[in-house]
Each structure stands twice: as structure tokens, then as C-alpha cells.
N, C-alpha and C positions, 0 to 999 in steps of 0.2 A: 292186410289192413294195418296201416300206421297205429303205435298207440297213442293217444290223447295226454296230453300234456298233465303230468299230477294236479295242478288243480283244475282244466279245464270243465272237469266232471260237476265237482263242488260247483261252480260258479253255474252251471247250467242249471242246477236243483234249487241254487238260492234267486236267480232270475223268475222259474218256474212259479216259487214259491208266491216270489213277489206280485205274479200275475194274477193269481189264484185269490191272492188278498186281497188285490185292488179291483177283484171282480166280486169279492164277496163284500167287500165294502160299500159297495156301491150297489147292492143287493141290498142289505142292512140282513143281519143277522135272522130277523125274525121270516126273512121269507126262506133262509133254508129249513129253519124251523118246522114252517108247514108243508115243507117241500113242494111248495111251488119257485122254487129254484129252478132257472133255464136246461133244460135235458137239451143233448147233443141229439141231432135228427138226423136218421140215416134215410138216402134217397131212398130205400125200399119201404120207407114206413108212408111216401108219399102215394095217394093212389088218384092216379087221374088214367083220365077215360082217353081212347085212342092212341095209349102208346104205343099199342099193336094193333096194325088194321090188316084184317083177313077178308081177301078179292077174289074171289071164281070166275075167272073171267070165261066167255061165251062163245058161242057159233066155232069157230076155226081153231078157236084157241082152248076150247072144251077141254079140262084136266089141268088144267095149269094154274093155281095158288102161288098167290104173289102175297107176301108177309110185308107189309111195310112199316118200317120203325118210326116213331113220330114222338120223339123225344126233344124239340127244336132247344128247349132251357135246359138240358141236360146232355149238348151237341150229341144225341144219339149214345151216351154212356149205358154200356150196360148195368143196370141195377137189378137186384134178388127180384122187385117185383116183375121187372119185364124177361127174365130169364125163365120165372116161372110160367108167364101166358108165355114166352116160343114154346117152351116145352110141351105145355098142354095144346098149345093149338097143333106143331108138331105130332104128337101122340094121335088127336083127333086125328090130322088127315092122313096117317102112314096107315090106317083102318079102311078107310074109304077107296073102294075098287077103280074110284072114278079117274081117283088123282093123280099124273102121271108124273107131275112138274111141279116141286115148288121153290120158288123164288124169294130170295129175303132180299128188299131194297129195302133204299133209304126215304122218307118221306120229307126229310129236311133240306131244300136245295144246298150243293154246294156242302154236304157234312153227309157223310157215309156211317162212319163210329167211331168217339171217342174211346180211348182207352182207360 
């Protein structure tokens, strides 16, 4: 790795800084105060319904779970909270005698998973 130029560093902490100010500026002082100040949002704090849809599917095809990811606004990235339902839904069905087959697809045409 190249090293960075002697002041490159400096000039990257005094941009930063500037950024920093002219967000808290534009806050006004008093709302860090109460801390309702904007927090950073991690996708896993988001929780919606059918990111993960679990199919049993029937007659010929009996044993076969098909997982489909259904993240279309998060092109199917995986997030904490959908790692945690594969897992559990995973766990569930590696108990179940029935299940022979399970399948992870994608429920968002044309997007598989984002990285």
C-alpha cells in the first residue's frame, strides 16, 4: 500500500470536520442537546414482514422448502435481520423428518443477492 502524501491525512480531518459542522449547523445546537440529533440507521434495525417467505410445497414435490428472499429495496442484500430469520427458519426445518429439500431463491425478478 502506497503511503499518502504528508498532508493528505490533515486535509481529509479538516474536510471531515467541516462536514460535521455544517451538519450540526444546520441542526442548531439545541437539538444535539436533546439528542434528537439524526442516528445513523443500520438495515438490520429495519423490520418488515416477508423478507423471508417459507413454501412447503405439495403432492410430488412433498419435502421440498423453497426459502425466498424478498428484499426488492435492499436488491436482496443481506442484512443481520434476514440472516437471523435464514437461520432460524434453517434450524426449524433441519428438525423436521419431512424435509428433504431446501431451496433459497430469489423473490425479486432479475436480482439473486446483492453483496
Amino acid at each position: 500500500m502506497a503511503a499518502a502524501a504528508p498532508g493528505a491525512l490533515g486535509a481529509l480531518r479538516t474536510v471531515g470536520v467541516r462536514l460535521v459542522a455544517a451538519c450540526c449547523a444546520r441542526l442548531g445546537p439545541a437539538a444535539w442537546a436533546r439528542g434528537t440529533a439524526p442516528r445513523r440507521g443500520y438495515s438490520s434495525e429495519v423490520k418488515t414482514e416477508d423478507e423471508l417467505r417459507v413454501r412447503h410445497l405439495e403432492e410430488e414435490n412433498r419435502g421440498i422448502v423453497v426459502l425466498g428472499i424478498n428484499r426488492a429495496y435492499g436488491k436482496n442484500a443481506l442484512s443481520k435481520n434476514l440472516l437471523k430469520m435464514l437461520s432460524k427458519a434453517v434450524d426449524a426445518l433441519k428438525s423436521d423428518k419431512k424435509v428433504r429439500t431446501i431451496i433459497i431463491r430469489s423473490e425479486v425478478p432479475g436480482i439473486f443477492c446483492a453483496e
